[in-house]
N, C-alpha and C positions, 0 to 999 in steps of 0.2 A: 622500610619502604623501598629500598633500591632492590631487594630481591623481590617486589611487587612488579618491581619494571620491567626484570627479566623475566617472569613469568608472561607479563603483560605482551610484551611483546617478540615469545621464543617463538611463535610462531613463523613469525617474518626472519628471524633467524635461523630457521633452520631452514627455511625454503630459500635461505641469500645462499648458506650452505652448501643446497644441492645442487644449483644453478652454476658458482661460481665452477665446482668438479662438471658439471655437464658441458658450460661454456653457451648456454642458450641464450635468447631472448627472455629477457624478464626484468621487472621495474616493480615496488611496492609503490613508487609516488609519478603519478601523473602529471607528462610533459607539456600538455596542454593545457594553455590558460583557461580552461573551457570552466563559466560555472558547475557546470554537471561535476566537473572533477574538483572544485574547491570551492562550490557554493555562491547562490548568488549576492551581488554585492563585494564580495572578496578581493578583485581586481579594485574597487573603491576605494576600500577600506585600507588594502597595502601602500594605494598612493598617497589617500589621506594620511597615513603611518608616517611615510617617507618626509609629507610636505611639514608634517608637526616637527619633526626632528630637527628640519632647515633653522639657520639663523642661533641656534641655541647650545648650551652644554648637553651631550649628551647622557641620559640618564642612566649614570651606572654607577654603583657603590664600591669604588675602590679608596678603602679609608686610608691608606699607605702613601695618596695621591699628595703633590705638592707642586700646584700650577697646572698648568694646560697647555694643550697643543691643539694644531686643528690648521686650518689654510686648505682644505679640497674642493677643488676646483672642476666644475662638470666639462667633460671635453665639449659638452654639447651649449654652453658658453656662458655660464654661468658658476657662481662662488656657491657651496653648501651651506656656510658659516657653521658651521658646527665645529666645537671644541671639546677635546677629549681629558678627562684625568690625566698627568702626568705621573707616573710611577717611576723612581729613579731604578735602576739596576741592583743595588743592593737591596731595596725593599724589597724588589720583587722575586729576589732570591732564599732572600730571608723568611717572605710569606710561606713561598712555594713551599721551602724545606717544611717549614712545622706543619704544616696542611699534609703535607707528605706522611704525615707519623699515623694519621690515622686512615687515609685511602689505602696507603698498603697493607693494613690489617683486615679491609674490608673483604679482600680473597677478590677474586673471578668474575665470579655471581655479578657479587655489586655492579664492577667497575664495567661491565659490559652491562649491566640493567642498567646504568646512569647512561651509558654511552647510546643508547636504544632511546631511551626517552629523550635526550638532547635533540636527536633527530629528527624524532615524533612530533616537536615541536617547533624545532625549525621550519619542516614541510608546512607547518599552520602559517605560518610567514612567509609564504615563496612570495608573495609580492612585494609587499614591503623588502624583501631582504632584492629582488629580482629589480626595483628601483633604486634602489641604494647601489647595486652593483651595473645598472646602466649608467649611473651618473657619476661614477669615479671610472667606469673602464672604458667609456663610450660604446659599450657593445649597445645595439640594438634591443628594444626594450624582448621581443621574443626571445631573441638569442639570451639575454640576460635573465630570461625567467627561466627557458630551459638549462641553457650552461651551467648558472651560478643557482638554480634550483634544484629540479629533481635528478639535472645527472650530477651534480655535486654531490648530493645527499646519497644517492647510489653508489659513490666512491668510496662518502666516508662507510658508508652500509658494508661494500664488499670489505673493509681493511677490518672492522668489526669483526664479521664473520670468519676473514681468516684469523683472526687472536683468537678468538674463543676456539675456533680449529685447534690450533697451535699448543694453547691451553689444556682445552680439554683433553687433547693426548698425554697428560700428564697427571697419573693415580693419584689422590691425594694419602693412601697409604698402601703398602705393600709387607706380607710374609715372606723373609727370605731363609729357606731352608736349605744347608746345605747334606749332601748324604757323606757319611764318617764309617761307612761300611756298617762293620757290626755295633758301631758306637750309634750312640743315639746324634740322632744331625744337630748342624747348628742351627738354632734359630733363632732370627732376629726382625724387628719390626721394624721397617724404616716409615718415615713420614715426610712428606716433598712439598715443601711449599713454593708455589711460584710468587716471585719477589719482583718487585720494577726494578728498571736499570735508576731512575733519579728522578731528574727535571728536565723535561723536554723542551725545546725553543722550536715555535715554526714561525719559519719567516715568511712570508706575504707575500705575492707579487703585485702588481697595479694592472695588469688584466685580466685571469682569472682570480680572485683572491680568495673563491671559495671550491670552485673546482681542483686548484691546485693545492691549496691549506688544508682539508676536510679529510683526505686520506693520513696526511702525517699527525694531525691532529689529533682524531679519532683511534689510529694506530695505536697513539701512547697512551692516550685515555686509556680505552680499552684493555691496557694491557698494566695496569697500575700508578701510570704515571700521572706526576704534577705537570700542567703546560703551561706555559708563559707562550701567549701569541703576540708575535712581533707583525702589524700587517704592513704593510709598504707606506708610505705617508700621503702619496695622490688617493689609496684606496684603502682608510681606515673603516668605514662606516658599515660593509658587509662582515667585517669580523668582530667587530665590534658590538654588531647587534648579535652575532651567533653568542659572543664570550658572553653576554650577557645573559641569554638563555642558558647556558652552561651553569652560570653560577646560582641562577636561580633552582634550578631540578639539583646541583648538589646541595642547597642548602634546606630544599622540600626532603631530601634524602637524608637528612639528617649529617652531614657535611661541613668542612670548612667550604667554600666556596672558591678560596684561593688555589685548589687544588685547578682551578683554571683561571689565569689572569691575562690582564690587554698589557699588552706594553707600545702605548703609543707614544710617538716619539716626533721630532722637525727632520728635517730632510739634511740629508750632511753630518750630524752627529754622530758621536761614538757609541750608541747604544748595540747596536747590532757587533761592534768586538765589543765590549765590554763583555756582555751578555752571552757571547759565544765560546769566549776563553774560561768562563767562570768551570771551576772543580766541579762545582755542583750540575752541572748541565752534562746529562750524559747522553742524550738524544737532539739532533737536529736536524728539522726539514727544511730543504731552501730550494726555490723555484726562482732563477734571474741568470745577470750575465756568468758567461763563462769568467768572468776574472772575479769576480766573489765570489762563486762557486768555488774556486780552484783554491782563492786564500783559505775559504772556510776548514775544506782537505787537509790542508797543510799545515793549517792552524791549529785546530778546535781537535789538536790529538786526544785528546780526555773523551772525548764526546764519537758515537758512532754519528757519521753524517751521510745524511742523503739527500744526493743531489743531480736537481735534473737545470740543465746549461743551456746554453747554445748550440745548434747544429743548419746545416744543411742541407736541407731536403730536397728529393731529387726526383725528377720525372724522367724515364727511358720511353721513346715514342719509336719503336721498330716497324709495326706494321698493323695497318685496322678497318674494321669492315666500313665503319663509316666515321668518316673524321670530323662532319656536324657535332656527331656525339659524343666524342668525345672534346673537342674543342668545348664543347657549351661545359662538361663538366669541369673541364679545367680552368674555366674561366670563373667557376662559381666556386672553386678551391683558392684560386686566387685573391676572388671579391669578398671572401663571408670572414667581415668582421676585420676589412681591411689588410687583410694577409697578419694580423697581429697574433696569430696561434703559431705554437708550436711546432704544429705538425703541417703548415702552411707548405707548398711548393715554392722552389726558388729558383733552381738551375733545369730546365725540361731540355733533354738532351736527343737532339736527331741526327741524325746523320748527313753529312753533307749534302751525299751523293740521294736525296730524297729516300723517301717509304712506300709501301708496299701500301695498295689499297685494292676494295673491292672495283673501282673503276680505272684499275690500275697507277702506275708511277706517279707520286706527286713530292715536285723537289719542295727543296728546303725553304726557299722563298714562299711556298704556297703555303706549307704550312704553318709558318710563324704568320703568315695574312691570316691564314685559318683563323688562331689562335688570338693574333690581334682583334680581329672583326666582332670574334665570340664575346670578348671584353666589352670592346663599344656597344657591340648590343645589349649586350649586359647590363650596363650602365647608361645606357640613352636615355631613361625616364628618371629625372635625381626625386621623382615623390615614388617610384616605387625601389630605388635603388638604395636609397638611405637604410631600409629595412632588413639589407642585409651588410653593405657598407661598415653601417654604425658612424663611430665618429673616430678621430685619432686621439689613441689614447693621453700625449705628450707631443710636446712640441718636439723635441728631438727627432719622433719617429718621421712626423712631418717635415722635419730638415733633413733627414734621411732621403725622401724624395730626392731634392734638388741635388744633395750630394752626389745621387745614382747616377743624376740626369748630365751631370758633368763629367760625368766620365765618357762623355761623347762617343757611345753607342750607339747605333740603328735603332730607331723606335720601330714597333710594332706596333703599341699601343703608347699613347700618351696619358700622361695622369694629368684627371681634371680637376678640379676645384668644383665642389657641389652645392646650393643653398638647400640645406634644410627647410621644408616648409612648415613645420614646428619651430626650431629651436635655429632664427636666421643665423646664431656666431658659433654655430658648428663647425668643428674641424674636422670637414670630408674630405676625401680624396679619394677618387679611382683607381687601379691598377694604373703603375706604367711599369710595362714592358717590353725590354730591351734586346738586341740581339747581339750576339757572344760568339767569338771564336771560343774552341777548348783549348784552356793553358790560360788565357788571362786570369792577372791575378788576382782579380775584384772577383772571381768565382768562388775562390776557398775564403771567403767569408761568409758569416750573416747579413745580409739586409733585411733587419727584420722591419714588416711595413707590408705595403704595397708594394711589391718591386720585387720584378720576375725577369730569370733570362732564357729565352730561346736561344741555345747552345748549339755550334754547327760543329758536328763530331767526324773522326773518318771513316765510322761503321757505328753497327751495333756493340761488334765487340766493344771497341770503344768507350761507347758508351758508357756499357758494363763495366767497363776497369776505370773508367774514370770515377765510378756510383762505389765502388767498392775503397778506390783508395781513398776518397775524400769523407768516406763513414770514420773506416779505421783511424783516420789523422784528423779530421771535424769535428765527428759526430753527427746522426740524422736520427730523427723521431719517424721519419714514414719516406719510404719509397713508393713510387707508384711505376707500374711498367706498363705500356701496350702493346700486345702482340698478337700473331694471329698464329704464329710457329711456335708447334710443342717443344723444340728443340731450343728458343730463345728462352721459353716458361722455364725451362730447367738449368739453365747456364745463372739469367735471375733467382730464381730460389738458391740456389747454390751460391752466390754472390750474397745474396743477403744474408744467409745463415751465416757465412763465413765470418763477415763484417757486424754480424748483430744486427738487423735494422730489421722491423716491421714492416714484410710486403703487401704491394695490391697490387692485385692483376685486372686490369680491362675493368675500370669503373666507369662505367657513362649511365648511369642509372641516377636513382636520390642517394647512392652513399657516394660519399666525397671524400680522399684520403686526409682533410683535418679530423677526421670524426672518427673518434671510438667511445666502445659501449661498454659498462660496466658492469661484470659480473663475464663479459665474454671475449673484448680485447685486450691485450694486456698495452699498456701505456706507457711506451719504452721497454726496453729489453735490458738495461744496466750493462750492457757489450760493447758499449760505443763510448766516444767520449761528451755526449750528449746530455748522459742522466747515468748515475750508477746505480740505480733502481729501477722496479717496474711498477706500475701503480696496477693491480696491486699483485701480489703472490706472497706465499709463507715466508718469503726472506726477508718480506720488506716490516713482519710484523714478527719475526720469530726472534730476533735478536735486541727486542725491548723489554725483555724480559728476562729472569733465571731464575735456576730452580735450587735452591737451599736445602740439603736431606739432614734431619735427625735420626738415629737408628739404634737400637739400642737392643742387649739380648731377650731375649723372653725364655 
């Protein structure tokens, strides 16, 4: 049956294929909640899904299970009740491996036709899974359909297509002759099989849990592996319904199931080293802070790990034809989704001595008001501001505010406190944004949040070498630059290349530098100290695997 799936759906693979080498637009699953695109009713049916799961143990057959876990709590201000199997670390080890005995015999074929239909199936659940992941990440229920939906599904899609890439560059048998002059040559038949590296661990974050899980997931699937997913404990419930699907299509495939398992777990626990140090675990994805990030490295030596941190992100503002435009977009990279992304803006860096505009010179005070103002506008309606707001995902991040606010900086913008008119014990908050000499040392951190600095620099150069040295020593997922001088465009390109980071130039349109596309940006550069991968490319899926040759004369 599992090479029914790959038939079923080589199509869609081969066209992820051509797309990923071309670098174009293109999606097999529809961004928009639109019936047209998932039928009417469906948006009903996904909530009703989500609201049956509230209050209860969640329905999934892990026989290995001893207790339960569970306590997720909606940012948007309410408890889930739902309680998970508990699987200890050596069950789940123990399963993996014997499940392991027969997926690796399964070859290519299969393990990408199971990893194909997971998907197919998932898409049938963008809502439900799109509720489930607004009410542990507090994103916005849009944002949470598209996010934790069809660009998710596009991640795991692209990491898919580069394995079988990867893969299928490798004969499954070969004649090797060699010439012996006048003697007859040698020849010999070799036969290559590609073998997994073991048992993979992805570990979860609590705001994207499926946009950021679904490539490393899917990578190791696809390429032979057993996974044990670990999700985050605020955000069990969207990986928990994908694991589920998972183990359903392996065991329609004629499968152990275990060859994908949950490992849910309490908050504070050793399950994440236990599980990361084991022999058996030769593969690991992790999305969170730089300081488990860095143990994982340093640890989990048995195991290849990829991992994307902490960084930086940096705005350079030189010079621009209209600074409405660009202030509204930077205000809306700021606001979407509470600055809680990765690739969110943090330090926007100008120059003292003001910018160049089409209506000529405007200093530094004007345009941190620019900038400020563009916020509050942004946010002055809290029933259409929620919408892209969201909610905060953790109290932390929310105590991060006041932390910021005490570092007695210049406000530009202040952070408000917002009522949901759904969901009154929402935790909103607005942008605040602060203004910054260069060289304070609250710059070379993350505030991850809401919370921005308008940075008064002593040029553009400046800026640039501040942008360059804080990648190299931080790490930064996305640079954004404005300029109107082809001479500043190429000092920046040359600055990012140097340091690793993902540029944008002059976005005042609808792309906003948190947002990439899959199949055409790549998502991190692994250059920085940010992430040492890139979602996705051949490296990020070519070393989960190896190739075993038999040969013999003929």
């Amino acid at each position: 049956m599992s090479i029914d799936f790959f038939e079923r759906h080589q199509a869609v693979l081969e066209q992820a294929q051509r797309v990923a080498a071309e670098r174009g637009y293109w999606s097999p699953h529809p961004e928009s909640p639109s019936p047209r695109n998932y039928g009417e009713g469906s948006a009903e049916a996904g909530a009703a899904a989500f609201e049956a799961l509230r209050g209860k143990p969640f329905p999934i057959d892990l026989p290995l299970a001893e207790g339960s876990v569970g306590g997720e709590m909606s940012p948007f201000g309410f408890a889930l009740g739902i309680t998970y199997p508990r699987v200890k670390p050596d069950a789940l080890i123990g399963a993996a491996t014997k499940a392991l005995a027969q997926w690796r015999k399964a070859g290519p074929r299969a393990w990408v036709g199971v990893s194909l239909e997971i998907l197919h199936r998932i898409n049938k659940r963008t809502f439900e899974i799109a509720n489930a992941i607004q009410h542990t990440t507090g994103q916005a229920f849009v944002m949470a359909f598209q996010a934790g939906g069809p660009h998710a599904q596009d991640r795991g899609l692209e990491a898919v297509a580069y394995a079988w890439q990867e893969m299928a560059r490798i004969p499954a048998r070969a004649l090797w002759e060699k010439p012996q002059g006048k003697n007859e040559p040698i020849r010999m038949e070799k036969q290559f099989t590609i073998t997994p590296r073991g048992v993979a661990l992805v570990i979860g974050c609590s705001t994207f849990p499926t946009w950021n899980g679904y490539p490393g997931l899917f990578a190791s699937l696809a390429t032979g592996n057993a996974v044990i997913v670990k999700p985050h404990p605020a955000a069990i419930l969207p990986l928990a319904i994908t694991v589920k699907i998972a183990r359903e299509v392996l065991a329609e495939a004629g499968f152990d199931p275990d060859v994908v398992q949950l490992a849910a777990h309490e908050a504070g626990d050793d399950t994440v080293q236990n599980l990361a140090l084991r022999p058996e675990v030769k593969l690991i994805d992790f999305t969170g802070s730089t300081q488990n990030g860095n143990w994982l490295e340093n640890n989990a030596r048995q195991a290849q790990v990829y991992t994307e941190k902490a960084g930086v992100n940096q705005v350079i503002i030189d010079s621009v034809e209209d600074i409405k435009a660009v202030a509204r977009n930077l205000a809306f990279s700021l606001a979407l989704y509470s600055g809680q992304m990765c690739t969110a803006p943090q330090n926007i860096y100008v120059p003292r001595g003001g910018i160049r505009t089409a209506e000529g010179t405007m200093s530094f005070d004007d345009v941190a008001a620019a900038l400020g103002t563009a916020v509050e506008k942004l946010t002055a309606d809290p029933a259409k501001a929620v919408e892209f707001l969201g909610a905060i995902q953790s109290e932390a991040t929310a105590s991060r505010v006041e932390k910021a606010r005490g570092l007695g900086l210049p406000v530009a913008a202040e952070s408000r406190t917002l009522e949901h008119p759904q969901f009154p014990q929402a935790r909103v908050r607005t942008p605040l944004l602060l203004r910054a000499e260069a060289g304070n040392a609250a710059l070379s951190q993350e505030w991850f949040g809401p919370i921005a600095f308008v940075v008064a620099t002593d040029s553009t150069a400046h800026s640039i070498e501040l942008t360059r040295r804080s990648v190299q020593e931080h790490g930064a997922l996305s640079l954004s630059v404005y300029t109107t001088d082809p001479r500043v465009v190429e000092q920046a390109r040359e600055a990012a290349e140097e340091s690793g980071v993902a540029l944008s130039l002059n976005l005042t349109g609808a792309v906003f530098v948190n947002q990439t596309a899959a199949f055409s940006d790549f998502h991190g550069t692994g250059a920085n100290p940010a992430a040492n991968a890139a979602l996705s490319d051949s490296a990020f899926v070519s070393n989960r695997f190896r190739v075993v040759q038999t040969r013999w004369h003929v």
